[in-house]
C-alpha positions as CSV (number, residue, x, y, z in Angstrom):
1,X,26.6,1.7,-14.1
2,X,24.5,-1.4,-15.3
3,X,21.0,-2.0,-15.4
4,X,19.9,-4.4,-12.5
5,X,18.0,-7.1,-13.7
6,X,15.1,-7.7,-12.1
7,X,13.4,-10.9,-10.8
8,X,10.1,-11.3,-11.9
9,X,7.5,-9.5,-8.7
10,X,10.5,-7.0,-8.0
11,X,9.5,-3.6,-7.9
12,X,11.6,-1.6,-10.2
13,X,12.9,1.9,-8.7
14,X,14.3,4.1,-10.8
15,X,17.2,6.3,-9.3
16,X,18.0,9.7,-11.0
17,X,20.6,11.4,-8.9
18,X,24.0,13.5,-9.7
19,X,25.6,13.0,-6.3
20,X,27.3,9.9,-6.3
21,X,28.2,8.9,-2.9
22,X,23.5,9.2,-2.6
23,X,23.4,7.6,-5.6
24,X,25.2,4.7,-4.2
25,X,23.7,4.7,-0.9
26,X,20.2,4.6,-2.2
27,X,21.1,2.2,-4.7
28,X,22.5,-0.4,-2.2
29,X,19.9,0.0,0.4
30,X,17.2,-0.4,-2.1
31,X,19.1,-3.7,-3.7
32,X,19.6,-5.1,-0.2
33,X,16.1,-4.4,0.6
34,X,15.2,-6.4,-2.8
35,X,14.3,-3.8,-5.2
36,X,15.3,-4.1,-8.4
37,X,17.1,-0.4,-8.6
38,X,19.2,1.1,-11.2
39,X,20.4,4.9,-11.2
40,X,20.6,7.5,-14.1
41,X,22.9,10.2,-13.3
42,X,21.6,13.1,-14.9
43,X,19.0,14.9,-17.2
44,X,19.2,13.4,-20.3
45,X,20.2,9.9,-19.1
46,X,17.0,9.7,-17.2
47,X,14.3,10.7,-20.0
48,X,16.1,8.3,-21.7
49,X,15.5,5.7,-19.4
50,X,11.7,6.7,-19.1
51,X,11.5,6.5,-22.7
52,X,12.3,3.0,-23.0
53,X,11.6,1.1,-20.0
54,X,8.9,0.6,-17.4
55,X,9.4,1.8,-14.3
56,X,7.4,1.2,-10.7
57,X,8.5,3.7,-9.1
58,X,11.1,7.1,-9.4
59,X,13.1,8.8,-7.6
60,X,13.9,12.4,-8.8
61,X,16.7,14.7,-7.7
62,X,15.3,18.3,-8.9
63,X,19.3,19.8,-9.2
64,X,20.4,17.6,-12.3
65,X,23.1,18.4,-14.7
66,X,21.9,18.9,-18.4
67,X,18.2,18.6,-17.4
68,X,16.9,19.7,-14.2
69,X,14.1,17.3,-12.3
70,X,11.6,19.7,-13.2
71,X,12.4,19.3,-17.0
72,X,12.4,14.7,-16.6
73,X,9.5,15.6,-15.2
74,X,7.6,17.4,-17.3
75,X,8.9,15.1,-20.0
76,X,7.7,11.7,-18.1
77,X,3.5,13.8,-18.0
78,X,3.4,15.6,-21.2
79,X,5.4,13.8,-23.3
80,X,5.5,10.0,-22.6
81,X,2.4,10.7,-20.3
82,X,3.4,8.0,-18.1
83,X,1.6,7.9,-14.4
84,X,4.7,6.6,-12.9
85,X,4.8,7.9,-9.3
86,X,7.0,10.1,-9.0
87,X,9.3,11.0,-5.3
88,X,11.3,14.3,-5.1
89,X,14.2,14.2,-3.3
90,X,15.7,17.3,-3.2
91,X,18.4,19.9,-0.9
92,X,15.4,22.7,-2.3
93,X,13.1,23.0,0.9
94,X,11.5,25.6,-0.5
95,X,7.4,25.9,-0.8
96,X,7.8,27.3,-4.2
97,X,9.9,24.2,-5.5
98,X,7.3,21.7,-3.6
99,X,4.8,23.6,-5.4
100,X,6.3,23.6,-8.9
101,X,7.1,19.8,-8.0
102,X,3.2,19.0,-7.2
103,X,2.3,21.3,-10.5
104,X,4.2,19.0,-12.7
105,X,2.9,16.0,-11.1
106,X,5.1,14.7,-8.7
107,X,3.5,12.1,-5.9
108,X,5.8,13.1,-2.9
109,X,8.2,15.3,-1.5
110,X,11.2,14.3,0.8
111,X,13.8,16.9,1.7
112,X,17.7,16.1,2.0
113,X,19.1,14.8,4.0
114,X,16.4,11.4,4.7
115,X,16.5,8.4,6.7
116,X,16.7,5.6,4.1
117,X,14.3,3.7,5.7
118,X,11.6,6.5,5.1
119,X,12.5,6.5,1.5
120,X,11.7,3.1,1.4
121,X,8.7,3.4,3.2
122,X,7.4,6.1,0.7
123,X,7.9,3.9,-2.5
124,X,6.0,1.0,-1.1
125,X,3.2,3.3,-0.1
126,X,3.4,5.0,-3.7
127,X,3.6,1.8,-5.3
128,X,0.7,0.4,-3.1
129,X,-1.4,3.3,-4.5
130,X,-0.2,2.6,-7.5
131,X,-1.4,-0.8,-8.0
132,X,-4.6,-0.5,-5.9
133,X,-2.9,-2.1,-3.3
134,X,-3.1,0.3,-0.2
135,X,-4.9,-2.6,1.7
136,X,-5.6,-6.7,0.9
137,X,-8.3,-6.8,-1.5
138,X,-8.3,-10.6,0.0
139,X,-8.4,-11.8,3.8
140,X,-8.8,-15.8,4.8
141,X,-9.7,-17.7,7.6
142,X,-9.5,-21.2,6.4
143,X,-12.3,-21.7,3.6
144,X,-13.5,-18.5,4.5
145,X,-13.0,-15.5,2.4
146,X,-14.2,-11.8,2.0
147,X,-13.2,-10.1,-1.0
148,X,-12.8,-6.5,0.2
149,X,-13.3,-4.7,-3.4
150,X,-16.4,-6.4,-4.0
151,X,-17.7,-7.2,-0.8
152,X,-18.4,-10.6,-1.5
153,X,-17.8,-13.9,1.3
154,X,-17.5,-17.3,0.5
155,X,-17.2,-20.7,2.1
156,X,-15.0,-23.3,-0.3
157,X,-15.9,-21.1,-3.1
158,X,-19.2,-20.6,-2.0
159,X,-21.0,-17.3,-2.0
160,X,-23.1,-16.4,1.3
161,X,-25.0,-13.4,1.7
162,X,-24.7,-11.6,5.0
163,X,-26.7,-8.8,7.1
164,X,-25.1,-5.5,7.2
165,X,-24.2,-5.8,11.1
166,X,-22.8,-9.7,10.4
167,X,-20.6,-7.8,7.3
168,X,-19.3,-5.5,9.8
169,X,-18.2,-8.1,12.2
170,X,-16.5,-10.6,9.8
171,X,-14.3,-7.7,8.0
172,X,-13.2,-6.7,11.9
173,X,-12.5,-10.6,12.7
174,X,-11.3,-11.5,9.6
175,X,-8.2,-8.9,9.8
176,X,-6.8,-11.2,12.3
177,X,-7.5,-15.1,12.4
178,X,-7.0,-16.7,15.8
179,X,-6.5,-13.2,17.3
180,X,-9.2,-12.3,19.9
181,X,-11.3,-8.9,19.4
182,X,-12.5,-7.7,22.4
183,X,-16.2,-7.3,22.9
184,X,-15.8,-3.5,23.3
185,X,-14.3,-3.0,20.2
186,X,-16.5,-4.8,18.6
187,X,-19.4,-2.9,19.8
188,X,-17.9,0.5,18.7
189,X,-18.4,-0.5,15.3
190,X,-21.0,-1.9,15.3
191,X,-22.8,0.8,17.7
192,X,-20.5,3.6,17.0
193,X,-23.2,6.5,18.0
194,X,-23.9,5.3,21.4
195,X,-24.0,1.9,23.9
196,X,-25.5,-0.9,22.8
197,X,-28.6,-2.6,24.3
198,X,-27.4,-5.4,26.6
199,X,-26.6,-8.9,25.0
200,X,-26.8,-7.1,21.6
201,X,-23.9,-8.2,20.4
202,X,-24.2,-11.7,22.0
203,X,-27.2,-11.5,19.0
204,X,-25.1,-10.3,16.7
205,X,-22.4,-12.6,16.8
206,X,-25.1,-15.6,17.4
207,X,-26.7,-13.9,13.7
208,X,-22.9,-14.4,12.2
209,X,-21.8,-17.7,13.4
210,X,-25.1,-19.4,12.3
211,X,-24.8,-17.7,8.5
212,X,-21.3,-19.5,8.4
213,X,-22.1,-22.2,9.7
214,X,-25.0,-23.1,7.6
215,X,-22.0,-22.1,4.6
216,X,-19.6,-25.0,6.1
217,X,-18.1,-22.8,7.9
218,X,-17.7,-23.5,11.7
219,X,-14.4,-21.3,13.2
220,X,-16.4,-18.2,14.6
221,X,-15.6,-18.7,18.4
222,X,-16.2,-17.0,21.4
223,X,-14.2,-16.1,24.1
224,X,-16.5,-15.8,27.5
225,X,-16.0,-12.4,28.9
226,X,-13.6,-11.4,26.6
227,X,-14.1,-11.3,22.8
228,X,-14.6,-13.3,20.0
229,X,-12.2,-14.5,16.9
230,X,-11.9,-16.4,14.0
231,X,-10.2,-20.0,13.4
232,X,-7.7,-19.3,11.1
């Protein structure tokens, strides 16, 4: 079978499966689904492969001909010592398989025969992981901006410094622009041991809205009797 050749931003899933008719399916579900997937059919084939190209993400059949998973495996974290994340797809439900899988490094486990839809699922959560990208590092709201790694707003490019409470507001609003967050949600977080004294949060919000304001900010609306939200 020929390599698929990827488009640049594709994630590149790597297939190593004997059965054909699996092969294929996965394949042609993960093509249509616009990964850029390819399939090695056996032991050998698939070290190969791992030896000289990069790979996103792999899918590993343990009962290969030639070279069992186990054995690619081992070979793709000792001896190329690549952190590639690794999914086991296997017939073996076995704990001690699962366990030799997790010993040699494997990332997950998913026992025959699987949905394809959960496979996919798994690979964008591994590759998520992967890439540091289990959550936005980036939400928006117009010029507004919180950088969730390091915590840091801006209006237009502007930094702004914010009170802890008024940090823990904007990253609830900020989730969802123009959706409403009701004032009792709002209040769990920000009181989360107990109720809050009355018209606290009116404060709060009144703290928040003046901070981005005085940034160039002016979307932070509210909602009488329901909740408050952000212009997006």
């Amino acid at each position: 079978m020929n390599q698929a050749v990827p488009s640049p931003g594709r994630v590149k899933v790597l297939i190593v499966e004997d059965e054909s008719t699996i092969a294929g399916n996965l394949l042609e579900y993960l093509t249509l689904r616009a990964y850029a997937a390819d399939v090695a059919h056996d032991g050998p084939a698939a070290m190969l492969r791992l030896s000289t190209e990069p790979w996103d993400v792999i899918l590993l059949d343990i009962g290969l001909p030639r070279a069992d998973g186990f054995k690619v495996l081992h070979h793709l974290r000792e001896d190329l010592m690549l952190a590639t994340p690794v999914l086991i797809l296997t017939a073996r439900g076995d704990l001690d398989a699962r366990l030799q899988g997790f010993r040699l490094g494997a990332d997950d486990y998913l026992q025959k025969p699987f949905a394809l839809a959960e496979v996919e699922a798994r690979v964008t959560a591994l590759h998520r992981r992967a890439t540091g990208r289990v959550v936005e590092q980036a939400s928006q709201a117009g010029a507004l901006r919180l950088d969730r790694r390091t915590r840091e707003v801006s209006v237009d490019g502007k930094s702004l410094k914010l009170m802890p409470r008024s940090m823990q507001l904007l990253e609830r609003l900020i989730r969802e622009p123009g959706e409403v967050v009701l004032r009792a949600e709002l209040e769990r977080i920000l009181w989360p041991d107990g109720y809050p004294p009355e018209d606290a949060l009116r404060g709060q919000v009144y703290l928040l809205r003046r901070a981005l304001a005085d940034a160039g900010y002016d979307g932070l609306e509210t909602v009488h009797g329901v909740g408050v939200r952000l212009k997006p």
